[in-house]
DOVEXDO-355970 format. One line per field, with one value per residue: x, y, z of N, C-alpha, C, O, CB in turn; residue in three letters. Coordinates in Angstrom, 3 decimals. Each point is the difference from the previous one (the first is absolute). Glycine has a CB too. Layout:
% residues N
nX	(X | ...)
nY	(Y | ...)
nZ	(Z | ...)
caX	(X | ...)
caY	(Y | ...)
caZ	(Z | ...)
cX	(X | ...)
cY	(Y | ...)
cZ	(Z | ...)
oX	(X | ...)
oY	(Y | ...)
oZ	(Z | ...)
cbX	(X | ...)
cbY	(Y | ...)
cbZ	(Z | ...)
code	(ala | ...)
***
This chain:
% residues 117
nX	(0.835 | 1.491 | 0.431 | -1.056 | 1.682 | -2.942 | 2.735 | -1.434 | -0.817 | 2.904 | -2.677 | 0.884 | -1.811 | -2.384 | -1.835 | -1.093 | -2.802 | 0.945 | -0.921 | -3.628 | 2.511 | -2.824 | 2.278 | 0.321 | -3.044 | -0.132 | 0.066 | -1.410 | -1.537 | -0.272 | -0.343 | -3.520 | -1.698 | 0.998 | -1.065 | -2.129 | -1.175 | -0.830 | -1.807 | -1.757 | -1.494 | -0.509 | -3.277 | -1.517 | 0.470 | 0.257 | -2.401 | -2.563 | -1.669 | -3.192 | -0.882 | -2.037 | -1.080 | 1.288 | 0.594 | 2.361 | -1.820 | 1.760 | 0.832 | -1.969 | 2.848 | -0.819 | 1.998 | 1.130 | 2.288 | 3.227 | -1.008 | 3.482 | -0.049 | -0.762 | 1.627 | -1.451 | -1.600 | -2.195 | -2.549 | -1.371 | -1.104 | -2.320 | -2.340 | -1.394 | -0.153 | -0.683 | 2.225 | 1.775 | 2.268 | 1.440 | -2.151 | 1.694 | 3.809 | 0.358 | -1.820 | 1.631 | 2.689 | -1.789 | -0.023 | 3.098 | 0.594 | 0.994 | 3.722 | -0.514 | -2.378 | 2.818 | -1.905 | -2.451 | 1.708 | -0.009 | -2.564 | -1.690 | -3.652 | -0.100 | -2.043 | 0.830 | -1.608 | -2.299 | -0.113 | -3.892 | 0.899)
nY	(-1.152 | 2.280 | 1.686 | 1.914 | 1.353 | 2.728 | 1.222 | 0.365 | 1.875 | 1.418 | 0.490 | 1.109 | -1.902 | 0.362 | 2.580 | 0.811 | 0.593 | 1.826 | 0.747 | 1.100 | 3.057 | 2.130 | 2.081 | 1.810 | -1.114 | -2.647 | 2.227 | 0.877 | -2.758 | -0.883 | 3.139 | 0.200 | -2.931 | -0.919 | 3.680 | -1.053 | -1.954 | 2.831 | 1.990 | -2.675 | -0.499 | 2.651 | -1.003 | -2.525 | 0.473 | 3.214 | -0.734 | -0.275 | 2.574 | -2.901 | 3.104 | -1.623 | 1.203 | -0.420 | 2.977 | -1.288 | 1.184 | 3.654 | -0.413 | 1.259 | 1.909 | 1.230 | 2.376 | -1.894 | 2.359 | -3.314 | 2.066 | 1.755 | -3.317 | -1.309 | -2.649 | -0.106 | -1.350 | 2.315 | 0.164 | -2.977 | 0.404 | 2.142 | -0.701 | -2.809 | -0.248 | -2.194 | -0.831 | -1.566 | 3.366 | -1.408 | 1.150 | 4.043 | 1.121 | -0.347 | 2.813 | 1.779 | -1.964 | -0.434 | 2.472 | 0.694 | -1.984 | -1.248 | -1.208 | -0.950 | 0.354 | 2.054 | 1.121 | 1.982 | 2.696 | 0.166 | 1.158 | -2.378 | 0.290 | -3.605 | -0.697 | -1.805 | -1.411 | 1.444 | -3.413 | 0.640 | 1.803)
nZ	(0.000 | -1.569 | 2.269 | -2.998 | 1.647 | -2.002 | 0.383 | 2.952 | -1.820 | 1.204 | 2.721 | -2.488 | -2.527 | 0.316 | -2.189 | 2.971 | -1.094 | -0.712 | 3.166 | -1.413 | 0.682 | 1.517 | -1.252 | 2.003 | -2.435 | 1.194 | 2.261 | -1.155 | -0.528 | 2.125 | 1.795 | -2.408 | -0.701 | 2.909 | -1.041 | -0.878 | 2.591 | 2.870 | -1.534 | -0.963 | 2.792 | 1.908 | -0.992 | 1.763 | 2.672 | -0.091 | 1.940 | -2.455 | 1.282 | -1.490 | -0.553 | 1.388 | -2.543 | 3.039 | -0.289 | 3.068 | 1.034 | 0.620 | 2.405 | 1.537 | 0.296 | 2.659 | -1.493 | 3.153 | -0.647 | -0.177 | 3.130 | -0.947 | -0.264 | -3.136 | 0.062 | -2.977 | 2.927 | 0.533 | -1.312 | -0.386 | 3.110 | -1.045 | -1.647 | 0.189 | 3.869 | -1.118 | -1.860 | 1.735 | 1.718 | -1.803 | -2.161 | 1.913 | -0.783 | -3.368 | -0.260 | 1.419 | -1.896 | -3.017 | 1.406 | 0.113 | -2.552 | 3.461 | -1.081 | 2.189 | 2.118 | 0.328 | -2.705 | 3.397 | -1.359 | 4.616 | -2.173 | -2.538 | 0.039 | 0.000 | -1.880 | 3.131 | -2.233 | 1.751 | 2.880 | -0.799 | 3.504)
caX	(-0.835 | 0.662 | -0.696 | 0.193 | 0.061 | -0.166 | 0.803 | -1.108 | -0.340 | 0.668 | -0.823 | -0.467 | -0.686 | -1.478 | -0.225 | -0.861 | -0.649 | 0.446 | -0.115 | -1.187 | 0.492 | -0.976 | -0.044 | -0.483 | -1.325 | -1.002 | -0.880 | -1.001 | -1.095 | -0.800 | -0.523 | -0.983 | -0.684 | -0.988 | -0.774 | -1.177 | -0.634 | -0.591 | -0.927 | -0.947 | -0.452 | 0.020 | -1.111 | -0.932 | -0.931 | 0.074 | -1.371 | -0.860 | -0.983 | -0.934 | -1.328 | -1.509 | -1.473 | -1.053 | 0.720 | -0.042 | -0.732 | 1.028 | -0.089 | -0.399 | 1.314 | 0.016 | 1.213 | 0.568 | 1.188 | 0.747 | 0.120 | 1.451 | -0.443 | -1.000 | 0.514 | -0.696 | -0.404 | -0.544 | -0.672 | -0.684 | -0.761 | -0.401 | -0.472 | -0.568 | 0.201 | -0.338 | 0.670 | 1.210 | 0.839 | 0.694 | -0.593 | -0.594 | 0.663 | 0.678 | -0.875 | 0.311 | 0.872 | -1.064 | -0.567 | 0.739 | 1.467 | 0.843 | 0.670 | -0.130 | -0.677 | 0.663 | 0.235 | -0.891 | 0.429 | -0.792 | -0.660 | -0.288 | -0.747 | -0.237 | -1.788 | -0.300 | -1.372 | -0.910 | -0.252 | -1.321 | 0.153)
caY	(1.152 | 1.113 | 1.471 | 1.322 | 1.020 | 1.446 | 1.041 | 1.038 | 1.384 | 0.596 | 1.448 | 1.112 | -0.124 | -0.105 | 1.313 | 0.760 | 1.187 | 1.220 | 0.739 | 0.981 | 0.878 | 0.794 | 1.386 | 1.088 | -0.037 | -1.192 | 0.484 | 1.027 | -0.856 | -0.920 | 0.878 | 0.080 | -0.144 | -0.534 | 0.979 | 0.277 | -1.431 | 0.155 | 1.149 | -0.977 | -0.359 | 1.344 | 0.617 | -1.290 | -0.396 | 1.507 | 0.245 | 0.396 | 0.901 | -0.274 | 1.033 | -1.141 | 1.145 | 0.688 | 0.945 | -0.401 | 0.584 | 0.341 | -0.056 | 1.084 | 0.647 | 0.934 | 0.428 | 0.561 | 1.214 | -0.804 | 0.867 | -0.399 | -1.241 | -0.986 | -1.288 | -0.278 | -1.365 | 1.054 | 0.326 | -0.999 | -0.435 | 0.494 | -0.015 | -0.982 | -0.644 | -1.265 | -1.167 | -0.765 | 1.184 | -0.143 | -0.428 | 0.975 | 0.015 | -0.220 | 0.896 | 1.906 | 0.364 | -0.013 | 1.420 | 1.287 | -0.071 | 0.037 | -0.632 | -0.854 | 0.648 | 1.356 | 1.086 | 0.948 | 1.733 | 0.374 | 0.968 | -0.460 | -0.455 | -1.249 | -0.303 | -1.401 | -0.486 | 0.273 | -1.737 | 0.069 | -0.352)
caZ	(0.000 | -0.566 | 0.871 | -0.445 | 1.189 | -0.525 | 0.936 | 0.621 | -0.304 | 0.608 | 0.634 | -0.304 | -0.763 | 0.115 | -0.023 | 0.804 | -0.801 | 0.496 | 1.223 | -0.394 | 0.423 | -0.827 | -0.041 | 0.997 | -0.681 | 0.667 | 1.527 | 0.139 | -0.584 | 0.553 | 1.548 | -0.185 | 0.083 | 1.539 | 0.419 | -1.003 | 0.613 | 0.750 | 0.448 | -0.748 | 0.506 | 1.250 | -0.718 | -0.001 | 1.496 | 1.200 | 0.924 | -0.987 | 0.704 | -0.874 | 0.307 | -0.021 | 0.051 | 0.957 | 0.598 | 1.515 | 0.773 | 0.682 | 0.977 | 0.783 | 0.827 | 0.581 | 0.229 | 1.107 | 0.195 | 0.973 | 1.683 | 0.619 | 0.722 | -0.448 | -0.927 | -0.810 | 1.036 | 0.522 | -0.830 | -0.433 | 1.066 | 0.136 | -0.921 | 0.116 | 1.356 | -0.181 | -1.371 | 0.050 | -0.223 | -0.983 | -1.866 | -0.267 | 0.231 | -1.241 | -0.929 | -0.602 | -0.400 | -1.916 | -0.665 | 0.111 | -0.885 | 1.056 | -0.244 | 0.919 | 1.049 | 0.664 | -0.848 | -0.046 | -0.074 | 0.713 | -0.355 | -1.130 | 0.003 | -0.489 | 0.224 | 0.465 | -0.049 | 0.334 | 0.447 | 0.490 | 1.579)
cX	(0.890 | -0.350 | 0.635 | -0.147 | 0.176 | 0.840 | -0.969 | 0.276 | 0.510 | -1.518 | -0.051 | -0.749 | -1.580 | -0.919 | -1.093 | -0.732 | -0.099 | -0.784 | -0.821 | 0.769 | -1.039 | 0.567 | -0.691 | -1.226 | -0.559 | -0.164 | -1.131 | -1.275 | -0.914 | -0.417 | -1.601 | -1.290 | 0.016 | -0.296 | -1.463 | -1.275 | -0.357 | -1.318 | -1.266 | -1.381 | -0.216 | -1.706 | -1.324 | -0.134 | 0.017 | -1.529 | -0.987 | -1.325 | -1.221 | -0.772 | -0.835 | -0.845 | -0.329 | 0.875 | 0.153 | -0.426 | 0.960 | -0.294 | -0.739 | 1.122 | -0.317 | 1.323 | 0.150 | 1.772 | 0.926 | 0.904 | 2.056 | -0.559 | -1.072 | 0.863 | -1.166 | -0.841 | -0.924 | -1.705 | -1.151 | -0.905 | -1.503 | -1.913 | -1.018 | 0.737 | -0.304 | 0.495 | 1.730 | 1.574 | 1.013 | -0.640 | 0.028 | 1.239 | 0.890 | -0.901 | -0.152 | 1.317 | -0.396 | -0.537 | 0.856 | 0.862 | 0.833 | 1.244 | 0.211 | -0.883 | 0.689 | 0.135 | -1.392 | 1.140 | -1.244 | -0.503 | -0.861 | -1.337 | -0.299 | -1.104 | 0.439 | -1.399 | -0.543 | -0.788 | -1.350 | 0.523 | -0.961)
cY	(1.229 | 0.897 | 1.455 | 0.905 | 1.641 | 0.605 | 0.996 | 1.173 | 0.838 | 0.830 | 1.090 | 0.223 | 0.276 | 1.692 | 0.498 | 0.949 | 1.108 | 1.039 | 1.065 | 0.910 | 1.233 | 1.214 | 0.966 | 0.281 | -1.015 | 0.188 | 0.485 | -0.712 | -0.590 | 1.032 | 1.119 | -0.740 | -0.967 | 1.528 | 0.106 | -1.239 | 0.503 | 1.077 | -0.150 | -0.886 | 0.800 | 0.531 | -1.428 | -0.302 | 0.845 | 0.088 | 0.798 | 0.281 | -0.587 | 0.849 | -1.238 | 1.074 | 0.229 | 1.063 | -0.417 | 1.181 | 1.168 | 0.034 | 0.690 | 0.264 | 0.962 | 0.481 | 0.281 | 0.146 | -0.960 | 1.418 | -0.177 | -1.094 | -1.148 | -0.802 | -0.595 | -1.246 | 0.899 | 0.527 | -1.102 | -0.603 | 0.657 | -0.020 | -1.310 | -0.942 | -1.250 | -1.568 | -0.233 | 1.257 | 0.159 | 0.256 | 1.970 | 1.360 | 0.020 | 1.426 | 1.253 | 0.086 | -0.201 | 1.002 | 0.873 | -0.352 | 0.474 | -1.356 | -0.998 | 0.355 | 0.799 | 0.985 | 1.518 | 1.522 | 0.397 | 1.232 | -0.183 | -0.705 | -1.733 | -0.577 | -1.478 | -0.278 | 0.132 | -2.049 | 0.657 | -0.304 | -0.873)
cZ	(0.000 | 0.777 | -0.731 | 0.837 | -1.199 | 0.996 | 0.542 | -0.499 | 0.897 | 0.439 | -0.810 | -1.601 | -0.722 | 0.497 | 1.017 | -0.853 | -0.060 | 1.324 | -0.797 | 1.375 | -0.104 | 0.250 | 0.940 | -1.195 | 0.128 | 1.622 | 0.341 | -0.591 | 0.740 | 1.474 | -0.653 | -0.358 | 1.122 | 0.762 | -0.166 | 0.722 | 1.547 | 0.450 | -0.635 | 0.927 | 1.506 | -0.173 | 0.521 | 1.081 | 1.041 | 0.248 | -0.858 | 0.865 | -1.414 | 0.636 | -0.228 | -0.401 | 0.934 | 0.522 | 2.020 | 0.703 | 1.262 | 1.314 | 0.925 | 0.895 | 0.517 | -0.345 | 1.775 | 0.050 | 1.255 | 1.042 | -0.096 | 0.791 | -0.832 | -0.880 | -0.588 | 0.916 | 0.915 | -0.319 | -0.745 | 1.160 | 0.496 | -0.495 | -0.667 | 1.507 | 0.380 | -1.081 | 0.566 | -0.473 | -0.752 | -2.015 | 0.270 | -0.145 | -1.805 | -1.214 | -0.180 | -0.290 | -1.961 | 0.069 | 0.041 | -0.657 | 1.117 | 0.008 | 0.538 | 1.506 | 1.067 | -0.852 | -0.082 | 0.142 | 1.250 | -1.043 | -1.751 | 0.291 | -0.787 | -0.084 | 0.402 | -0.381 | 1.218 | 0.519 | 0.868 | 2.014 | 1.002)
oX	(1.149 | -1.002 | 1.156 | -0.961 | 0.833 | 0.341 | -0.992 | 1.055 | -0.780 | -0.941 | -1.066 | -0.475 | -0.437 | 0.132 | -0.831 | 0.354 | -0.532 | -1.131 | 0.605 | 0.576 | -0.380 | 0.341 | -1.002 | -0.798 | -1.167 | -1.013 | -0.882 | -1.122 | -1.200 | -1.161 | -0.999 | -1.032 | -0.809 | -0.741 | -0.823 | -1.127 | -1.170 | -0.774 | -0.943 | -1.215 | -0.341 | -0.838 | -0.846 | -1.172 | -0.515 | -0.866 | 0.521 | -0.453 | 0.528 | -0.248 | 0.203 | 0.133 | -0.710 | 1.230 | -0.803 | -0.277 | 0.662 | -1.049 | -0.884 | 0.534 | -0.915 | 0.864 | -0.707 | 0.909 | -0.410 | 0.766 | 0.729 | -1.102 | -0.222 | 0.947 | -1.131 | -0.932 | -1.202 | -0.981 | -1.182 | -1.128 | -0.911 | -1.087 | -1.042 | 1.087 | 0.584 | -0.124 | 0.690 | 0.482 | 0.237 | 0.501 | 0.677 | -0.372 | 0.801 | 0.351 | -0.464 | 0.231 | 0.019 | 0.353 | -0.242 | 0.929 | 0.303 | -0.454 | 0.245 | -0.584 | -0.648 | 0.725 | -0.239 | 1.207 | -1.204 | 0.696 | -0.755 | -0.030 | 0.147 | -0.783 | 0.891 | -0.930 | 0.720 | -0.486 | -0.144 | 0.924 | 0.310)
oY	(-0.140 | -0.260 | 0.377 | 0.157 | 0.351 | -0.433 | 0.509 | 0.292 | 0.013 | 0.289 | 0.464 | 1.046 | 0.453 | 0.899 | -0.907 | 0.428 | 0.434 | -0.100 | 0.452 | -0.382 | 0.183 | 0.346 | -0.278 | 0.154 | 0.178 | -0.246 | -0.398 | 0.248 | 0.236 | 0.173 | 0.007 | 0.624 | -0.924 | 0.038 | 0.263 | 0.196 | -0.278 | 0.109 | 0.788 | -0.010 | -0.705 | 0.155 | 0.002 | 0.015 | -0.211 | -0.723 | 0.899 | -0.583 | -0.229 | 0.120 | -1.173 | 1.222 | 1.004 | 0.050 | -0.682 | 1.144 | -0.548 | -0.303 | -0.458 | -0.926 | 0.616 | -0.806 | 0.719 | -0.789 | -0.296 | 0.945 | -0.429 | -0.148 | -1.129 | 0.353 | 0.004 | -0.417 | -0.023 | -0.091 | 0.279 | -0.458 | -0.573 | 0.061 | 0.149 | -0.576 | -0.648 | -1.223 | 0.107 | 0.057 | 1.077 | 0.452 | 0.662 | 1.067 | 0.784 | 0.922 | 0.681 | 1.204 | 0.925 | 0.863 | 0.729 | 0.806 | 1.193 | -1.129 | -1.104 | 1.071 | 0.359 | 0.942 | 0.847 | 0.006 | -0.248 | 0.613 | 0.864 | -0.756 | -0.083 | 0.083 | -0.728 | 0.806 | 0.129 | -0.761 | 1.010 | -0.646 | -0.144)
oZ	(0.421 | 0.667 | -0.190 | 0.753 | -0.835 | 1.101 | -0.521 | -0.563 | 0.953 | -0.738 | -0.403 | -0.441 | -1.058 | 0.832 | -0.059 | -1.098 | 1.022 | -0.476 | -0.972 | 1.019 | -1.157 | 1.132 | 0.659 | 0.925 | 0.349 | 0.654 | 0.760 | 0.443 | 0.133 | 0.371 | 0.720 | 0.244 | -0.081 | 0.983 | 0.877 | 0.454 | 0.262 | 0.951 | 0.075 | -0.201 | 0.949 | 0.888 | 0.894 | 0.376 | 1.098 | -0.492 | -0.661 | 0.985 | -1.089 | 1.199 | -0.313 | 0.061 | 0.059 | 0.026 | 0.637 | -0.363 | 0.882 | 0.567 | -0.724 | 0.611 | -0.546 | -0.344 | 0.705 | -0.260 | 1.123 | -0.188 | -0.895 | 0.527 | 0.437 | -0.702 | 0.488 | -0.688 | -0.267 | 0.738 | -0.199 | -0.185 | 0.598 | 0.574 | -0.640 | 0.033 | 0.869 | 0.052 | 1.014 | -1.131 | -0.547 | -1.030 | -0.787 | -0.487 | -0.510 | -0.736 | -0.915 | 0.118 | -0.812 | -0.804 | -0.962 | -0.035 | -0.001 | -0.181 | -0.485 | -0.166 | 0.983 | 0.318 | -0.860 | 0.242 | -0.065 | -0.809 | -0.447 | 0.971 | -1.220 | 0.946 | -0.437 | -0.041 | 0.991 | -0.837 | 0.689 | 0.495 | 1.183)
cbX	(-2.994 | 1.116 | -1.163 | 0.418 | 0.780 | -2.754 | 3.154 | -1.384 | -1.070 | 3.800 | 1.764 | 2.361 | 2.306 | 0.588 | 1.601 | 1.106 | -0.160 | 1.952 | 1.697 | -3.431 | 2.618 | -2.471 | 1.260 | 3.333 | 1.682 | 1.896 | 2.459 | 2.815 | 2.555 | 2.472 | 4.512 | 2.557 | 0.444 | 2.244 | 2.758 | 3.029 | 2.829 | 2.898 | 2.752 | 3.718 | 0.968 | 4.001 | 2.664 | 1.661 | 0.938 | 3.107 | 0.774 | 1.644 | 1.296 | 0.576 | 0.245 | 0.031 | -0.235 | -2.792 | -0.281 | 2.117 | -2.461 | 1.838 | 2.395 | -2.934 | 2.419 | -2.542 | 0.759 | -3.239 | -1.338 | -0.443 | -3.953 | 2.576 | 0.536 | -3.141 | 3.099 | 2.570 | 3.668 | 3.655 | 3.249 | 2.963 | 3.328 | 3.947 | 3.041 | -1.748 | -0.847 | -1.463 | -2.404 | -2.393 | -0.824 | 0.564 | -3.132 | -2.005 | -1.776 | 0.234 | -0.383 | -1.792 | 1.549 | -1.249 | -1.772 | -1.366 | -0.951 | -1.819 | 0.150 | 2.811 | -0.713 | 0.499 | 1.819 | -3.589 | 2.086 | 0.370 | 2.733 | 2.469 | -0.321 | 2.452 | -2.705 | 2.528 | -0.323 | 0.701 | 3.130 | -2.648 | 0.660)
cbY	(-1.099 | -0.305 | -1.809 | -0.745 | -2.464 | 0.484 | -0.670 | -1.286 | -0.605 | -0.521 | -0.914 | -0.453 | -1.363 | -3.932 | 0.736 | -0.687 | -1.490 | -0.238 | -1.034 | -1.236 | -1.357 | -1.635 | -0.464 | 1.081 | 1.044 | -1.604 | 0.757 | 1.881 | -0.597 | -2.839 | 0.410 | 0.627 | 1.885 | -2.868 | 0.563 | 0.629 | -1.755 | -1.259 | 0.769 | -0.292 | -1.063 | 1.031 | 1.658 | -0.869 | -1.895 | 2.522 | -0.772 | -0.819 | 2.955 | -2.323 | 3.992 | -3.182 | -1.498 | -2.105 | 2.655 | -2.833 | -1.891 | 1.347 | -0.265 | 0.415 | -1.182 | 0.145 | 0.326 | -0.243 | 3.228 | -3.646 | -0.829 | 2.477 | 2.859 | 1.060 | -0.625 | 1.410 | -1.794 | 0.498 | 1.339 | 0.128 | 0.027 | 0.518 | 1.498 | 0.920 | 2.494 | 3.185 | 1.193 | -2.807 | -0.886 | -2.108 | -4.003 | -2.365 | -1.624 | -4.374 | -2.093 | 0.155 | -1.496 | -3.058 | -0.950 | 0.129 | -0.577 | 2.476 | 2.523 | -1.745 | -2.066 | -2.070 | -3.268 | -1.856 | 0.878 | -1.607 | 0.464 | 0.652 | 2.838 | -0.206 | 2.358 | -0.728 | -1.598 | 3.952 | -2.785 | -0.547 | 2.263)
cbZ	(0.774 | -2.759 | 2.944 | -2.511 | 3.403 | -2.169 | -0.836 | 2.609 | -1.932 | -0.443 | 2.491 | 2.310 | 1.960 | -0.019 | -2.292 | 3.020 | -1.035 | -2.108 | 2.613 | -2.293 | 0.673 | -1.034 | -2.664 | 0.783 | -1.705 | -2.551 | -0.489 | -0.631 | -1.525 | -1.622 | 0.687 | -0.282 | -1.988 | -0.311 | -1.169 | -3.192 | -1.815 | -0.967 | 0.229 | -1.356 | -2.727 | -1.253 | -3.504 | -2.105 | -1.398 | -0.556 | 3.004 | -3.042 | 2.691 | -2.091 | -0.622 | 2.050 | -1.493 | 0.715 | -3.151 | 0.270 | -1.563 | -2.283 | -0.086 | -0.775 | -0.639 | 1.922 | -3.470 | 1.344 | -1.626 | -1.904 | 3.049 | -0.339 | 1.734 | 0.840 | 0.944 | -1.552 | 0.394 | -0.832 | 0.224 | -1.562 | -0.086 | -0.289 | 0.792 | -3.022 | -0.424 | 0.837 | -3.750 | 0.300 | 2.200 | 3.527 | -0.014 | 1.732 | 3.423 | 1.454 | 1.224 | 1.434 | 3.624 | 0.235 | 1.518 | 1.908 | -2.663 | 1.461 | -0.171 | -1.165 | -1.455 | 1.099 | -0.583 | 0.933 | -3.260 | 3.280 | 2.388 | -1.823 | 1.760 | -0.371 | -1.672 | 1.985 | -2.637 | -0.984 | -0.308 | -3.534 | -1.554)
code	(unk | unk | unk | unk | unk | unk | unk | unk | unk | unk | unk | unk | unk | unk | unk | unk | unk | unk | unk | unk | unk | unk | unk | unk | unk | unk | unk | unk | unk | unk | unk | unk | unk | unk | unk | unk | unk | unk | unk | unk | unk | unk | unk | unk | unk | unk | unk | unk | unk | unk | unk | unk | unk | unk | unk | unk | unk | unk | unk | unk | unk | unk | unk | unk | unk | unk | unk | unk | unk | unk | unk | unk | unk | unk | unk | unk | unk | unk | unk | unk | unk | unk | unk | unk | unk | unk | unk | unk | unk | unk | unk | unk | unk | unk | unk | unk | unk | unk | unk | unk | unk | unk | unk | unk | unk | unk | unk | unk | unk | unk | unk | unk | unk | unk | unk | unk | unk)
***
């Protein structure tokens, strides 16, 4: 029996593929379109307001003038004594477009809602 012996393929021989490389314009490319892809999907499942035909029903509000010493808690307690002070608490800062609830101004008038007694 006989044996044939092929010769090996030296390492540095063997070819590899060349290495993809992207340009400072394929950058800009692709970083823009995943830009594009996130503001894509920002739009599609971001937070969404739907008008209606019915119309709502507003609020009923008093204006009351914030004293020295008065706090927005204070005021909500006041105002509705019986509910739940925090929700009421929440609901005059929405109406006043208020930032947060240390952002009263002594002497600034604020409307609070009006709670049956």
């Amino acid at each position: 029996m006989s044996t044939i012996t092929f010769g090996q393929i030296p390492f540095t021989a063997r070819r590899t593929a060349p290495q993809m490389r992207l340009t400072r314009r394929g950058k800009a490319a692709v970083l823009s379109a995943a830009v594009a892809a996130i503001s894509v999907l920002a739009i599609v499942f971001g937070p969404s307001s739907t008008a209606t035909d019915q119309v709502g029903a507003p609020t009923e509000t008093t204006m009351v003038r914030v004293l020295p010493g008065h706090t927005l808690w204070e005021i909500a307690a006041t105002a509705n004594p019986d509910g739940d002070i925090r929700s009421t608490v929440d609901e005059i800062i929405e109406l006043n477009a208020l930032p947060n609830a240390s952002a009263l101004q002594m002497g600034s008038e604020i409307a609070v809602p009006v709670y049956d007694k």
